[in-house]
N, CA, C and O atoms as CSV, one atom per row, in Angstrom:
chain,resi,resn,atom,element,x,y,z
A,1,UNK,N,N,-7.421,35.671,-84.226
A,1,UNK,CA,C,-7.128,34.798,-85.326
A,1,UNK,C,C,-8.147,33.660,-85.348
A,1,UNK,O,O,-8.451,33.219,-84.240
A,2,UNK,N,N,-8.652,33.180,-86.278
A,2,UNK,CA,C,-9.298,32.299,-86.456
A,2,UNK,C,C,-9.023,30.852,-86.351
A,2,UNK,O,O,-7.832,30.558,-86.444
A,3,UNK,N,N,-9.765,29.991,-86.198
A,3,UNK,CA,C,-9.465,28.588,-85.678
A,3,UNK,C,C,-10.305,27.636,-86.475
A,3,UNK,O,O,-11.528,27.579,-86.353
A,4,UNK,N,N,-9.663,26.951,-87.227
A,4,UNK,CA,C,-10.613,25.482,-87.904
A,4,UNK,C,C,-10.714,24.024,-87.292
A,4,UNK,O,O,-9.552,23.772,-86.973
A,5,UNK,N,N,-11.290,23.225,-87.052
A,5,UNK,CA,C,-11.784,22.317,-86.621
A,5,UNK,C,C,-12.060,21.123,-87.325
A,5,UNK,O,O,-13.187,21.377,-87.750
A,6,UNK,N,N,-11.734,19.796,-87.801
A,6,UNK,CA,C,-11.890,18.811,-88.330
A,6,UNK,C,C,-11.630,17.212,-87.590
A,6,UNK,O,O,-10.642,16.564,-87.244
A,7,UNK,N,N,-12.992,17.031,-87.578
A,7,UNK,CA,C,-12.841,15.626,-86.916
A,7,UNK,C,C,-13.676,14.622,-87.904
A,7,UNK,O,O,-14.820,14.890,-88.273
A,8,UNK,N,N,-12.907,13.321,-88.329
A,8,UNK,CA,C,-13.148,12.607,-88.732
A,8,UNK,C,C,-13.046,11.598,-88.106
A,8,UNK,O,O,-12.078,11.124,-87.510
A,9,UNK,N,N,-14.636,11.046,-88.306
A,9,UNK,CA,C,-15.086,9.950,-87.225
A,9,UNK,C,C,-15.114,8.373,-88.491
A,9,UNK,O,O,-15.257,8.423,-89.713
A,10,UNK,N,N,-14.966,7.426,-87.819
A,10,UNK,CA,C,-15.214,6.123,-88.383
A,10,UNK,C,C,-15.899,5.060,-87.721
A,10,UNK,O,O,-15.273,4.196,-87.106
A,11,UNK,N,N,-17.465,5.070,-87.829
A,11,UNK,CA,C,-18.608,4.420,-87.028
A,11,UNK,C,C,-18.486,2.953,-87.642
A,11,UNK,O,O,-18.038,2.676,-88.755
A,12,UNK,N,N,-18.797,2.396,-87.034
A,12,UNK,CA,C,-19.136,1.034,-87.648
A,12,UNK,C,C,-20.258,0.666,-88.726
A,12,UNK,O,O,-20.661,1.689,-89.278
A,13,UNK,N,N,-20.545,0.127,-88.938
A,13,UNK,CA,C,-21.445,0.074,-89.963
A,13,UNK,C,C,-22.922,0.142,-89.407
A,13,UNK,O,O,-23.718,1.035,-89.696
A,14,UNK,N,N,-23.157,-0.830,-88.642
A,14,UNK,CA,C,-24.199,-0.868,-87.756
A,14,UNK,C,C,-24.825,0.604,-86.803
A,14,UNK,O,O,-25.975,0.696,-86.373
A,15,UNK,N,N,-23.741,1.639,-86.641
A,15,UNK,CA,C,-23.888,2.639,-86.239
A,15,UNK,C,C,-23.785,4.055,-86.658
A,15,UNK,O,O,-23.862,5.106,-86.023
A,16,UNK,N,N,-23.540,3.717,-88.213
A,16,UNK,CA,C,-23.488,4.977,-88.745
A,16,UNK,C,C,-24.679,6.218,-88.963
A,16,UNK,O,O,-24.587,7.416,-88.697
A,17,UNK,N,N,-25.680,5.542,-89.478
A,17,UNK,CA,C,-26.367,6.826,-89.128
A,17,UNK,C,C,-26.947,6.884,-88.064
A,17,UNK,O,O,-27.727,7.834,-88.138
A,18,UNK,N,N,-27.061,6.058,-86.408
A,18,UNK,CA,C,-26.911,7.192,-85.376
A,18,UNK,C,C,-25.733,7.651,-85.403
A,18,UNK,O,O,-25.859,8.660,-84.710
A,19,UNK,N,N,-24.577,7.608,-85.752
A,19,UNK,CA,C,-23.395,8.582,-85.724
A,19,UNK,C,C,-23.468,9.361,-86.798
A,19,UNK,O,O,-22.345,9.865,-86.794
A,20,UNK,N,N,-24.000,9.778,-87.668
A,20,UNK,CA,C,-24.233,10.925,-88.169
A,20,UNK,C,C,-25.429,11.984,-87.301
A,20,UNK,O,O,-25.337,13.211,-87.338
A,21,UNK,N,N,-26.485,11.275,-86.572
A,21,UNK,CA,C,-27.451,12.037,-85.724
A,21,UNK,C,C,-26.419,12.578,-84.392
A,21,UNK,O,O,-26.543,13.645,-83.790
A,22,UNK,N,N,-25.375,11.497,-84.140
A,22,UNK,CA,C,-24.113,12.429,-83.065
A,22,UNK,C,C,-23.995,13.602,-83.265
A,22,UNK,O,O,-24.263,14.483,-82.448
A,23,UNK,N,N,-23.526,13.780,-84.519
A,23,UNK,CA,C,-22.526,14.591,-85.126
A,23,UNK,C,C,-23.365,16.006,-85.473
A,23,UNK,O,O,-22.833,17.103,-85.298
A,24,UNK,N,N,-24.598,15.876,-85.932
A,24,UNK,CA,C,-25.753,16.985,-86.173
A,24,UNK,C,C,-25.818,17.646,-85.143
A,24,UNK,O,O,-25.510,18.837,-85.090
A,25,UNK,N,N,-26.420,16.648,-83.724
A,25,UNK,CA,C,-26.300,17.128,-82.601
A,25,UNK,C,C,-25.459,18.318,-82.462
A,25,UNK,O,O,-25.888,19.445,-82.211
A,26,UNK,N,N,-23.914,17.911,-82.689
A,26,UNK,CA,C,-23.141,18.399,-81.692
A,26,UNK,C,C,-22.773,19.511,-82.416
A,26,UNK,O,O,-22.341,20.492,-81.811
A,27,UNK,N,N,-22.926,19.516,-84.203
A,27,UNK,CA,C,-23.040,20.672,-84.872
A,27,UNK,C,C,-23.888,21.737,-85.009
A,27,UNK,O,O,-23.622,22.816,-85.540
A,28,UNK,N,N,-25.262,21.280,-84.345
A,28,UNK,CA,C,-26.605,22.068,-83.994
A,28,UNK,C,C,-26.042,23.105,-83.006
A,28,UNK,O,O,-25.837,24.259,-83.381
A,29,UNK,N,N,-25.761,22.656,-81.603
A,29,UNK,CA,C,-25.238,23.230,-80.287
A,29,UNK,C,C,-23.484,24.087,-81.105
A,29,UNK,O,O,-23.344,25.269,-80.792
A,30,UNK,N,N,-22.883,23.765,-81.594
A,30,UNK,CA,C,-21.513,24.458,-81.944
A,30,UNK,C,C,-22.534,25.598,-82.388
A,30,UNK,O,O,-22.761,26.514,-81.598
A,31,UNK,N,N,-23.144,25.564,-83.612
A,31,UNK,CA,C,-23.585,26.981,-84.075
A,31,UNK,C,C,-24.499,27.519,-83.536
A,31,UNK,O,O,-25.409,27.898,-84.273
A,32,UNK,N,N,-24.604,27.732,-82.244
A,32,UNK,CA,C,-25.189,28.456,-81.384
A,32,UNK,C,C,-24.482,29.023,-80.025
A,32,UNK,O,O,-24.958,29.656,-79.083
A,33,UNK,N,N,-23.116,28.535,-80.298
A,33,UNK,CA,C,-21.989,29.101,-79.334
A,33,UNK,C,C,-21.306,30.301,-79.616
A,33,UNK,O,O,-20.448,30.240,-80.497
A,34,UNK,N,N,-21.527,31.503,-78.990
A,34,UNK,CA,C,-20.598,32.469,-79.236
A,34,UNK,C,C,-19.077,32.199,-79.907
A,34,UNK,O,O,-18.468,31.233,-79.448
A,35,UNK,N,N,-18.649,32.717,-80.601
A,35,UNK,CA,C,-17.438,32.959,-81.825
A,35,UNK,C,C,-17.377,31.845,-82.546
A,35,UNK,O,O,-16.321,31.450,-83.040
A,36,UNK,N,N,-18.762,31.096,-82.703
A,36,UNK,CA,C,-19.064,29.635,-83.835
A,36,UNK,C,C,-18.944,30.579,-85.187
A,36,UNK,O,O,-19.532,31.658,-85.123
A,37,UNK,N,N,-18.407,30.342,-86.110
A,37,UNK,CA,C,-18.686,31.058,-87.055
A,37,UNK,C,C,-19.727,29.944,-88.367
A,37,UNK,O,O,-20.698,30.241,-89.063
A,38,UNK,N,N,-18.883,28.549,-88.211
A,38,UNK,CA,C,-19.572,27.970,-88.481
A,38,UNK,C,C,-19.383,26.235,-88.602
A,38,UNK,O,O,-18.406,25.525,-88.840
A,39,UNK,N,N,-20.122,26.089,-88.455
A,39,UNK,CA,C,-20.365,24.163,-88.094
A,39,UNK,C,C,-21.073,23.302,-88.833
A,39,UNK,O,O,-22.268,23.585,-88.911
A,40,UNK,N,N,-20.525,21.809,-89.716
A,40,UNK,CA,C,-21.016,21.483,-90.464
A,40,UNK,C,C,-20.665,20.001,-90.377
A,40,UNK,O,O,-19.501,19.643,-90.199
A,41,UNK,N,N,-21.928,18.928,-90.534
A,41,UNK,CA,C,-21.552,17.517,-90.950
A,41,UNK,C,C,-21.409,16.758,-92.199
A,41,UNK,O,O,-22.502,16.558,-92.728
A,42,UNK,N,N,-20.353,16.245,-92.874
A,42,UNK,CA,C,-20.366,15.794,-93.764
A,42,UNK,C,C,-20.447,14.033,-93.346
A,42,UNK,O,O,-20.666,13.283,-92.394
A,43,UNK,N,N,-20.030,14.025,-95.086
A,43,UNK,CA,C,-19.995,12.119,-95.157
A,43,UNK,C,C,-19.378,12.251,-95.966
A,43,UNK,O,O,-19.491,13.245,-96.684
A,44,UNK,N,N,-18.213,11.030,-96.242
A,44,UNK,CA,C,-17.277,10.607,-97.279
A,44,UNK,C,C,-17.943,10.234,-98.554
A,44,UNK,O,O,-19.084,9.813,-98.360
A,45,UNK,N,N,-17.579,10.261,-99.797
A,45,UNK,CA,C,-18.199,10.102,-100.984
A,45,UNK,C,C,-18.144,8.179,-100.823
A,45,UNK,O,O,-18.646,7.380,-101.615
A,46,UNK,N,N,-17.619,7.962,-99.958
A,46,UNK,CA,C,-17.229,6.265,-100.069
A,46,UNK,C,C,-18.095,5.812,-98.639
A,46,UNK,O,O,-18.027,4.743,-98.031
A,47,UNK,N,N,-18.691,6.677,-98.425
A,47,UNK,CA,C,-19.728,6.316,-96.917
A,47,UNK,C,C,-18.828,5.450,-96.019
A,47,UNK,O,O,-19.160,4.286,-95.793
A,48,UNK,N,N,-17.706,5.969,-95.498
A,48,UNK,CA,C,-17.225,4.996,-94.649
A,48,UNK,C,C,-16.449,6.100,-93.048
A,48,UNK,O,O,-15.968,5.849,-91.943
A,49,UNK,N,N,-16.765,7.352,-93.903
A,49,UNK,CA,C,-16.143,8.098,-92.471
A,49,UNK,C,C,-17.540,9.151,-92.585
A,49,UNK,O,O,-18.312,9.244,-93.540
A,50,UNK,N,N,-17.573,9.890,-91.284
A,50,UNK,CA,C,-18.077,11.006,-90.832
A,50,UNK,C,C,-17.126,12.068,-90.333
A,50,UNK,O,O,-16.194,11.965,-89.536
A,51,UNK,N,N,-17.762,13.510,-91.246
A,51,UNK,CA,C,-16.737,14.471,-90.911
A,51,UNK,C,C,-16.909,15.605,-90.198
A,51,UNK,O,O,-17.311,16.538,-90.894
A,52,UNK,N,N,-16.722,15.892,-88.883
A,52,UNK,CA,C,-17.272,17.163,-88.723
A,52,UNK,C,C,-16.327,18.463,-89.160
A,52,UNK,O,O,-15.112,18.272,-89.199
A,53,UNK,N,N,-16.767,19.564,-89.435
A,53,UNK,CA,C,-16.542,20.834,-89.532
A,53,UNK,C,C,-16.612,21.883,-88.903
A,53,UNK,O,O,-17.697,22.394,-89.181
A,54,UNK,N,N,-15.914,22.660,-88.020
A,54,UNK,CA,C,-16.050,24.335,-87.849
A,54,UNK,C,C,-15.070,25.414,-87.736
A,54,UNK,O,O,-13.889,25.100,-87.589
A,55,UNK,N,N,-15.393,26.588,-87.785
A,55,UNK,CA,C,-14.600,27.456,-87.828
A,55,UNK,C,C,-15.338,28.624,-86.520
A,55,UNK,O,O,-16.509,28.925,-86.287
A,56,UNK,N,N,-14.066,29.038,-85.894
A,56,UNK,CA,C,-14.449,29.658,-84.708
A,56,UNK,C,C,-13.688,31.254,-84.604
A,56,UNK,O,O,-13.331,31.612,-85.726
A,57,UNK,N,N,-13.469,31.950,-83.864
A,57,UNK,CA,C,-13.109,33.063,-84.150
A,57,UNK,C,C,-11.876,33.234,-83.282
A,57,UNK,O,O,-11.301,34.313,-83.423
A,58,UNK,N,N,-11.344,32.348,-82.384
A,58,UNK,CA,C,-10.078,32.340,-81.817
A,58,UNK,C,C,-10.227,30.673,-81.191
A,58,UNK,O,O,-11.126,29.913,-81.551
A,59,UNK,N,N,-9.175,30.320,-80.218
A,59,UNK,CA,C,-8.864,29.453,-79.458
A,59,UNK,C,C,-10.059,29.208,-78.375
A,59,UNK,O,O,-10.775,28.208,-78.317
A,60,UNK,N,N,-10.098,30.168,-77.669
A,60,UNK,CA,C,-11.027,30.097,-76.697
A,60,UNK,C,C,-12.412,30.165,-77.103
A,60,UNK,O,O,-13.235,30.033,-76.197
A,61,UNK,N,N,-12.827,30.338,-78.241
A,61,UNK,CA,C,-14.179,30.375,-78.687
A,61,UNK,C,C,-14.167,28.794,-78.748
A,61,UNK,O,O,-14.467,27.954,-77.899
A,62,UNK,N,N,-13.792,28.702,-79.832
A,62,UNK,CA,C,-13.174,26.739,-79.596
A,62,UNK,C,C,-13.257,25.789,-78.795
A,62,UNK,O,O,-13.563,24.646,-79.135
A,63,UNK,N,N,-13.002,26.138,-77.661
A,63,UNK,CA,C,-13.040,25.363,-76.472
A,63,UNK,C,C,-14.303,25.765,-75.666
A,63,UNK,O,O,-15.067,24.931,-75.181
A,64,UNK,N,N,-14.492,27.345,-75.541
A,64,UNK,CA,C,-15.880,26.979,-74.665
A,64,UNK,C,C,-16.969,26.802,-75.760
A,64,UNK,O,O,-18.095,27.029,-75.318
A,65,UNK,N,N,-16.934,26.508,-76.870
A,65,UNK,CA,C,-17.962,26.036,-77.642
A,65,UNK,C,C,-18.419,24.629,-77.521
A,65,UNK,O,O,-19.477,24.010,-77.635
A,66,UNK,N,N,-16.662,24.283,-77.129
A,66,UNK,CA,C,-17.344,21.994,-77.088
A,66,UNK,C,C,-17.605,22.113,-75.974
A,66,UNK,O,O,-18.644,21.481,-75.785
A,67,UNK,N,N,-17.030,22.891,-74.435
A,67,UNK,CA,C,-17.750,22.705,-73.275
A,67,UNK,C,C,-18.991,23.065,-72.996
A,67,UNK,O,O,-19.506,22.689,-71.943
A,68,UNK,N,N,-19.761,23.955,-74.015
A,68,UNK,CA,C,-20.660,24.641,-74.167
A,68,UNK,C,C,-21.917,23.347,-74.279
A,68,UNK,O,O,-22.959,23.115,-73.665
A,69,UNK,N,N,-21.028,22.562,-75.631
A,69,UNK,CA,C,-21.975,21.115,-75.999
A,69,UNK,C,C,-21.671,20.115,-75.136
A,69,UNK,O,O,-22.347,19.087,-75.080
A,70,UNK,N,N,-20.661,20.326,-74.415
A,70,UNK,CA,C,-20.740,19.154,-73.726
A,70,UNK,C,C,-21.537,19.270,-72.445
A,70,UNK,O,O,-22.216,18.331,-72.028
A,71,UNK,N,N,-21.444,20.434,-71.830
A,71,UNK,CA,C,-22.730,20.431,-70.971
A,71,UNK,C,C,-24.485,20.280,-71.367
A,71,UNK,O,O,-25.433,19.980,-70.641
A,72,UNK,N,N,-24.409,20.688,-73.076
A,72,UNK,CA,C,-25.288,20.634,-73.477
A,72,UNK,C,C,-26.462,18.947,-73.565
A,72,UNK,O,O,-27.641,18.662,-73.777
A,73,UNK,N,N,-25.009,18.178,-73.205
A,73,UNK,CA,C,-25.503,16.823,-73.157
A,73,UNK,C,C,-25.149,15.936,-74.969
A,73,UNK,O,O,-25.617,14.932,-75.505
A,74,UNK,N,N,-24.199,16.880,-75.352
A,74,UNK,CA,C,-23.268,16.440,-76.707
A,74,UNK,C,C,-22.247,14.983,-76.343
A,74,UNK,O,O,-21.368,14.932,-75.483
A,75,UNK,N,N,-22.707,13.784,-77.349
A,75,UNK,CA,C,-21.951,12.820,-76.721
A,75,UNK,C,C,-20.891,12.790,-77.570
A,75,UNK,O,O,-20.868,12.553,-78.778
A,76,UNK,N,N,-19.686,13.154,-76.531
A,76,UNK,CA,C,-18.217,13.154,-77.545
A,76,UNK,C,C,-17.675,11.483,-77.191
A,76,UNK,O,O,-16.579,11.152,-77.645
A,77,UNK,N,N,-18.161,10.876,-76.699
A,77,UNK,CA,C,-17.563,9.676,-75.925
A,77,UNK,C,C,-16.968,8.605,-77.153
A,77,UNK,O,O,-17.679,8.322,-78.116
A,78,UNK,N,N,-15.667,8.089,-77.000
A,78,UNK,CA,C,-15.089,7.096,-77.857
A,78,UNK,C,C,-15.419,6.043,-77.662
A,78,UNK,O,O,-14.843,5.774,-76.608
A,79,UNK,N,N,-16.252,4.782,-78.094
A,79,UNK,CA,C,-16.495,3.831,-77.742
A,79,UNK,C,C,-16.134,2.873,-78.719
A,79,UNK,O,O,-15.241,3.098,-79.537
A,80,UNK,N,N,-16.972,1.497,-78.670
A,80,UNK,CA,C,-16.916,0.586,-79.387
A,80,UNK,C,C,-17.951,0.465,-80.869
A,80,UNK,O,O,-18.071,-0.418,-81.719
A,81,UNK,N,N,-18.754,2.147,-80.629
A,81,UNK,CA,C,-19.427,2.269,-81.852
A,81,UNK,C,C,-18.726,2.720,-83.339
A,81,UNK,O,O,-19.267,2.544,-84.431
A,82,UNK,N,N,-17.540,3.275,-83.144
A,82,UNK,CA,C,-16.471,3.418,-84.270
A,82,UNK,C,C,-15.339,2.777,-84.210
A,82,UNK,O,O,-14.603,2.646,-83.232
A,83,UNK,N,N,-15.151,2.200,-85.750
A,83,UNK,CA,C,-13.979,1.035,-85.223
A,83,UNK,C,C,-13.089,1.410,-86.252
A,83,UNK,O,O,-12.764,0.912,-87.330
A,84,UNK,N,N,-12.796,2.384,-85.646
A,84,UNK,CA,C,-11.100,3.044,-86.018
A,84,UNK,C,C,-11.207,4.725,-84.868
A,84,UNK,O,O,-12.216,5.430,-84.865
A,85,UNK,N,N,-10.412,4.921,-84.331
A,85,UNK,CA,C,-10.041,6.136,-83.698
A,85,UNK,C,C,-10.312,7.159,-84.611
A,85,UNK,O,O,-10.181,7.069,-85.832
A,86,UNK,N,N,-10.737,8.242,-83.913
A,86,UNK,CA,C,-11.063,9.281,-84.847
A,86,UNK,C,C,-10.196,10.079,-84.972
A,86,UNK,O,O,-9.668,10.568,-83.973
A,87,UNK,N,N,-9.779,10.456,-86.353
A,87,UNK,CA,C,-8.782,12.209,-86.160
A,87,UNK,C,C,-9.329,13.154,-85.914
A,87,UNK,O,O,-10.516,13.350,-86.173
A,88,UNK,N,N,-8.368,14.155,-85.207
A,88,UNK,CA,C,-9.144,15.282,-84.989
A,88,UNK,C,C,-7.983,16.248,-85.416
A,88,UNK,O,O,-6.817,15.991,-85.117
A,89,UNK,N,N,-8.432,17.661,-86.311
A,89,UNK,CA,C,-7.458,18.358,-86.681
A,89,UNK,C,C,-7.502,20.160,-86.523
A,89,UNK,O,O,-8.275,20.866,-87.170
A,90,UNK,N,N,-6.610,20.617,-85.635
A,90,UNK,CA,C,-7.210,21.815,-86.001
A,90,UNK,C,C,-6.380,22.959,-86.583
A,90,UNK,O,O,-5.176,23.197,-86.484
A,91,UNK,N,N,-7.412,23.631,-87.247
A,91,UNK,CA,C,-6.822,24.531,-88.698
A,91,UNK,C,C,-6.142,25.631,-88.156
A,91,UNK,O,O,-6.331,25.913,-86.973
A,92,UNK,N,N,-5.178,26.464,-89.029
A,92,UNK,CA,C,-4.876,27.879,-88.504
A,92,UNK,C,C,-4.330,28.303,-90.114
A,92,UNK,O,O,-3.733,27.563,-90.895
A,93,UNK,N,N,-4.563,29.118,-90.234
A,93,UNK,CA,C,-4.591,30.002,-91.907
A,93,UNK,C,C,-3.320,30.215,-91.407
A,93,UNK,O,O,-2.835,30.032,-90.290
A,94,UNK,N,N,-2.745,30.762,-92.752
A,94,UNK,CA,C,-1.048,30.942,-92.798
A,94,UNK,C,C,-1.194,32.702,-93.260
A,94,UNK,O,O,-0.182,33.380,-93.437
């Protein structure tokens, strides 16, 4: 079964587009992970969030895909560069 992925990030102002170069990053390395089907960065029409996107081909594709980036040297780290917590959501078709 397939698996969707949505994280919406909220950078500060001062840090938004290196937090869009985060987010490329870590969408570059997703679509090069076995059962990535596919990985994508957006931006809000109101430029105030960053969105990532993917779709994977089960659960476990999912997971060793971010450990995949996170060894890759993908910075998932929450700091003081976004000032609101990020959601993170993940999909499952009905």
């Amino acid at each position: 079964m397939t698996v969707g992925f949505v994280g919406i990030h909220y950078p500060q102002a001062t840090h938004f587009e290196d937090f869009i170069d985060r987010v490329q990053q870590a969408v570059e390395v997703l679509r090069t992970a076995p059962g990535c089907l596919s990985a994508a960065c957006w931006v809000t029409a109101e430029w105030d969030a960053v969105v990532s996107t993917a779709q994977f081909t089960s659960d476990e594709a999912l997971a060793a895909s971010f450990a995949a980036a996170g060894e890759a040297g993908v910075d998932f780290a929450y700091d003081g560069r976004e000032r609101a917590p990020r959601q993170v959501l993940t999909l499952r078709p009905r």
